[in-house]
C-alpha positions as CSV (number, residue, x, y, z in Angstrom):
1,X,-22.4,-22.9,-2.4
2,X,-21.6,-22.0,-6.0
3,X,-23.0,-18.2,-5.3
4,X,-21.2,-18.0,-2.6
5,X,-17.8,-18.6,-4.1
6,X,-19.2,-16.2,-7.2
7,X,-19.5,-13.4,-5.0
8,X,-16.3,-14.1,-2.8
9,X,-14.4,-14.2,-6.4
10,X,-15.8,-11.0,-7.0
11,X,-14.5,-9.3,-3.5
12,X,-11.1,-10.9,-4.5
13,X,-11.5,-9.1,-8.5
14,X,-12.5,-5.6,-6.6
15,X,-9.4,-5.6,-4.5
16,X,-7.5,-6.7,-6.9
17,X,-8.7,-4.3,-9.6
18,X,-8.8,-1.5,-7.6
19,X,-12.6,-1.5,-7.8
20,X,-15.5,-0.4,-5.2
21,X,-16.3,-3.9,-3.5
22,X,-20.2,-2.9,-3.5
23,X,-20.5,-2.5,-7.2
24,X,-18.6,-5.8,-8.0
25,X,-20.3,-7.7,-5.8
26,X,-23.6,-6.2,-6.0
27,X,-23.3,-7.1,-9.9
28,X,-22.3,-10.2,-8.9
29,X,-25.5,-10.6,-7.2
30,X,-27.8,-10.1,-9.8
31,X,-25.8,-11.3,-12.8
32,X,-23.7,-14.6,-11.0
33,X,-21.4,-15.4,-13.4
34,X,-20.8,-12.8,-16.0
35,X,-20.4,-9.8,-13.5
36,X,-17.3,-11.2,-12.3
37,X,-15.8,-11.5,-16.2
38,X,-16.9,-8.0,-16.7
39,X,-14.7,-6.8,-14.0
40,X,-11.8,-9.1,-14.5
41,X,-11.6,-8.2,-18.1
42,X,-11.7,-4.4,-17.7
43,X,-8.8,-2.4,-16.7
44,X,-7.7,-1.7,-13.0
45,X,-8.2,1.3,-11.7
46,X,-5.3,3.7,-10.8
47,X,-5.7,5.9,-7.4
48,X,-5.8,9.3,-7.8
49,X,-7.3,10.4,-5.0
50,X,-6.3,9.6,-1.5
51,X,-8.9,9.7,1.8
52,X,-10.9,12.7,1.8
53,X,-10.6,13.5,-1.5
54,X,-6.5,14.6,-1.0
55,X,-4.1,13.6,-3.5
56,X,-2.0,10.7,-3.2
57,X,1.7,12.2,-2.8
58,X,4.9,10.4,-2.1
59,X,6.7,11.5,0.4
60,X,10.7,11.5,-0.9
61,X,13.3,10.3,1.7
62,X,15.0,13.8,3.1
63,X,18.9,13.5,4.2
64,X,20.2,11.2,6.8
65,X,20.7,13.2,10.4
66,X,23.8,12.9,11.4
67,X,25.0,12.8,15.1
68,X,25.1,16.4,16.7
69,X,29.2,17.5,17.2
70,X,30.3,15.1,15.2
71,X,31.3,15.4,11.6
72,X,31.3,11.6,11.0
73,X,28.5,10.6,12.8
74,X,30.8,8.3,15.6
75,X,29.3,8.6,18.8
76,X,31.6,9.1,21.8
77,X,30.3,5.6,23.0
78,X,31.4,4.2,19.2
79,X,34.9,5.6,20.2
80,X,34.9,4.5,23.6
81,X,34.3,0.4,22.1
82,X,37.0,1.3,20.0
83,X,39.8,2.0,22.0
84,X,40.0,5.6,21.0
85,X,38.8,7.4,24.3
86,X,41.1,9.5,25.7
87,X,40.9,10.3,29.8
């Protein structure tokens, strides 16, 4: 029962170290209780490298589309629930 919880608290330290889950844990195997210190003691890795071995990139929020024809975005059902349609 006790390995069992050392090498579920060493999945836990992978993820949240940023860490390959078969190294921590396969340390964890062999050395029970000091392989999970090791990794919870050293720093957490930062991604540089997305799937595939592309870059991580960010994509930056372009401008706000407004409504075709009209310059303040109003629909012609917005004016049409606001009294403004003219026949």
């Amino acid at each position: 029962m006790l390995y069992a919880a050392n090498l579920l608290a060493a999945y836990e330290i992978a993820r949240y170290r940023n860490r390959p889950v078969a190294v921590v844990c396969g340390l964890s195997a062999l050395l029970p209780l000091l392989g999970p210190l090791i990794f919870l003691a050293s720093p957490t890795l930062e991604a540089h490298a997305g799937e595939g071995g592309m870059p991580l990139e960010v994509e930056e929020p372009g401008p706000a589309v407004v409504g075709a024809g009209s310059p303040s975005g109003a629909t012609s059902r917005s004016w049409v629930r606001s009294g403004c349609h003219r026949p």
